[in-house]
C-alpha positions as CSV (number, residue, x, y, z in Angstrom):
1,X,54.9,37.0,-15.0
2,X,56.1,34.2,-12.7
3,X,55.2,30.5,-14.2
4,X,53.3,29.6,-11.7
5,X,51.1,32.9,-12.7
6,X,50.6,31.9,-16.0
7,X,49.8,28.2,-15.3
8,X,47.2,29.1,-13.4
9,X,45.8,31.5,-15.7
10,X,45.3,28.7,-17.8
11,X,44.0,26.4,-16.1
12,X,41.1,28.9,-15.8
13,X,40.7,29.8,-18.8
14,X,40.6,25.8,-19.9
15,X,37.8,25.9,-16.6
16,X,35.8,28.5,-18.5
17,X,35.7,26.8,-21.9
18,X,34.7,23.5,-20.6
19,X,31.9,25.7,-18.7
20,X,30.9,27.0,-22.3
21,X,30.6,23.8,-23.8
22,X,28.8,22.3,-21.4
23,X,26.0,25.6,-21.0
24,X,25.6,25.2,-24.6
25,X,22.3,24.0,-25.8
26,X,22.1,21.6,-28.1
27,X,18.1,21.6,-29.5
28,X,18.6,19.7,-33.2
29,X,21.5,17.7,-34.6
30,X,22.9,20.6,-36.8
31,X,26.7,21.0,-36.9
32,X,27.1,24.0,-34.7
33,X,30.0,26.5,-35.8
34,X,30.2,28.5,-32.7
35,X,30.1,25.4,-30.2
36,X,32.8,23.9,-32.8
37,X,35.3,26.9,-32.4
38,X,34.7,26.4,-28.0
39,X,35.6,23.2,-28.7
40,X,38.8,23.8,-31.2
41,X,39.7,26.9,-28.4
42,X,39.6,24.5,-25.6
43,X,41.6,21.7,-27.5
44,X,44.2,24.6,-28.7
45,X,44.5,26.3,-25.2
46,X,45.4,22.3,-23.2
47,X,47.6,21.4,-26.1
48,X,49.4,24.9,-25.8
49,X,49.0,24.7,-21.7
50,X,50.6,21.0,-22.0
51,X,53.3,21.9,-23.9
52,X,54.4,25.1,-21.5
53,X,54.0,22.1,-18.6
54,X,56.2,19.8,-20.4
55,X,59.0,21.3,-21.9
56,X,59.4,24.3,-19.4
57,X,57.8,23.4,-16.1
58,X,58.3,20.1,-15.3
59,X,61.9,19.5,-16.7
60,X,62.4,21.9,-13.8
61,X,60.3,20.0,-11.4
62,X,61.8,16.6,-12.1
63,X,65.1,18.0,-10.9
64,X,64.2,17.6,-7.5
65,X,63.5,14.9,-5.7
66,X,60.7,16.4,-4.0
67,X,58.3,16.8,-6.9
68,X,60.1,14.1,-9.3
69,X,57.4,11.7,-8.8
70,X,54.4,14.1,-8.8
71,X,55.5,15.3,-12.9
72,X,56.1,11.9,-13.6
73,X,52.3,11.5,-12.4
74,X,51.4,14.6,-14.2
75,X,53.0,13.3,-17.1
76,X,50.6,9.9,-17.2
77,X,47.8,12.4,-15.9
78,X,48.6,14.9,-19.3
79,X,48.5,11.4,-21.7
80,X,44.8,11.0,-20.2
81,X,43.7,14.2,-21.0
82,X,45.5,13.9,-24.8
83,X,43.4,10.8,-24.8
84,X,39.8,12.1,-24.2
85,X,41.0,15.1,-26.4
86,X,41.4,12.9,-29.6
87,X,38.4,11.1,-28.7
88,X,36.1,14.4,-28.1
89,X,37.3,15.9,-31.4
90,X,35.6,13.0,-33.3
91,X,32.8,13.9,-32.0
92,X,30.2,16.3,-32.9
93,X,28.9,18.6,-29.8
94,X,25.3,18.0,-29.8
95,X,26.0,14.0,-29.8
96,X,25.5,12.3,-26.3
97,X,29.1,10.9,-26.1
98,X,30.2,14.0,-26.5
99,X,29.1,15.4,-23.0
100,X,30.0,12.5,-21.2
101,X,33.7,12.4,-22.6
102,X,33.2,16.1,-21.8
103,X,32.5,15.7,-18.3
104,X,35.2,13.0,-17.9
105,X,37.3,15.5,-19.0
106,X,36.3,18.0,-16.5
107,X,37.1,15.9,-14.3
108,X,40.8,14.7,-14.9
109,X,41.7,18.1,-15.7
110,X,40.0,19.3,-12.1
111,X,42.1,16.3,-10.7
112,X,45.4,17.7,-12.5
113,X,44.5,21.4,-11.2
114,X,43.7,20.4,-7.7
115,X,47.4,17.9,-7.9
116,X,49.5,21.5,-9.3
117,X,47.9,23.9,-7.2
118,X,47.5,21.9,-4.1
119,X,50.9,20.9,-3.7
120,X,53.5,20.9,-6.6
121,X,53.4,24.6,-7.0
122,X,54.1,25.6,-3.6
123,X,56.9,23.6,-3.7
124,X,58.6,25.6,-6.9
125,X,57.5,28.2,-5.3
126,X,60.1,26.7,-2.3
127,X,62.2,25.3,-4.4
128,X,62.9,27.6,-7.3
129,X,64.2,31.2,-6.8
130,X,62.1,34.1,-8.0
131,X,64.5,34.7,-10.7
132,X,64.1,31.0,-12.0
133,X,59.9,31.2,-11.8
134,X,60.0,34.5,-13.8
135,X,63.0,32.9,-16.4
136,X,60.6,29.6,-17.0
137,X,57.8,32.3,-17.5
138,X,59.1,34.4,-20.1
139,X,60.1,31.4,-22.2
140,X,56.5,30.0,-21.3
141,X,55.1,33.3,-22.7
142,X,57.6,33.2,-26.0
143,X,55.7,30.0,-26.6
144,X,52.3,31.6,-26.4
145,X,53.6,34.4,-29.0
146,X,54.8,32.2,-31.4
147,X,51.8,30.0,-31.2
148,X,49.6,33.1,-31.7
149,X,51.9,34.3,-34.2
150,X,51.2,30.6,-35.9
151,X,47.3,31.6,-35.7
152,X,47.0,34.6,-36.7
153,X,49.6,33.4,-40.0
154,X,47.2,30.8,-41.1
């Protein structure tokens, strides 16, 4: 599967979980277990997407000159999302701050999506060969494998 596949597979899958979170009904201030493991899901699947990004992906990207500058914005635009991650996970879901950090959330990570698959992945797709998108997503996918191998051992 080409990179660019596989980033975008995330990004909806990130799309869905905040969906679940947020259609989640919250009707007493019990610790819910199931809205907990969304949450934990969602935080494991944008630190895991992240990582692909920023050790795979954009090292590529910043070769060029035509795309340096957008991965050094994705870069700042990946510390913001870190940010309301750590800040979300001290939270509990049914509390109020929690769906407003939510929603802010949704939002950057909308913003991110819409800056990747607006414009920097159709230029790897110009810049890179097909050989190059499908090397960068077979060490993207070794990543996933070892982080489910990670899972699964603990």
């Amino acid at each position: 599967m080409k990179a660019i596949e596989m980033l975008k597979e995330d990004h909806r899958e990130v799309l869905n979980l905040i969906g679940e979170l947020e259609a989640a009904e919250f009707e007493s201030d019990e610790f819910d277990i199931p809205d907990t493991n969304v949450f934990n899901q969602l935080h494991h699947a944008l630190k895991l997407h992240t990582q692909m990004e920023e050790e795979i992906f954009y090292p590529e990207m910043e070769k060029f000159e035509e795309t340096s500058e957008q991965v050094r914005r994705a870069y700042r635009e990946h510390d913001q999302i870190d940010n309301l991650l750590a800040q979300l996970s001290l939270l509990l879901p049914y509390e109020e701050p929690f769906h407003e950090l939510l929603a802010e959330l949704r939002s950057s990570i909308e913003h991110h999506i819409e800056d990747e698959e607006g414009e920097l992945f159709t230029r790897a797709e110009e810049l890179c060969d097909l050989q190059k998108l499908e090397e960068m997503g077979q060490e993207m996918e070794t990543i996933k494998n070892n982080a489910r191998a990670t899972v699964v051992t603990q």
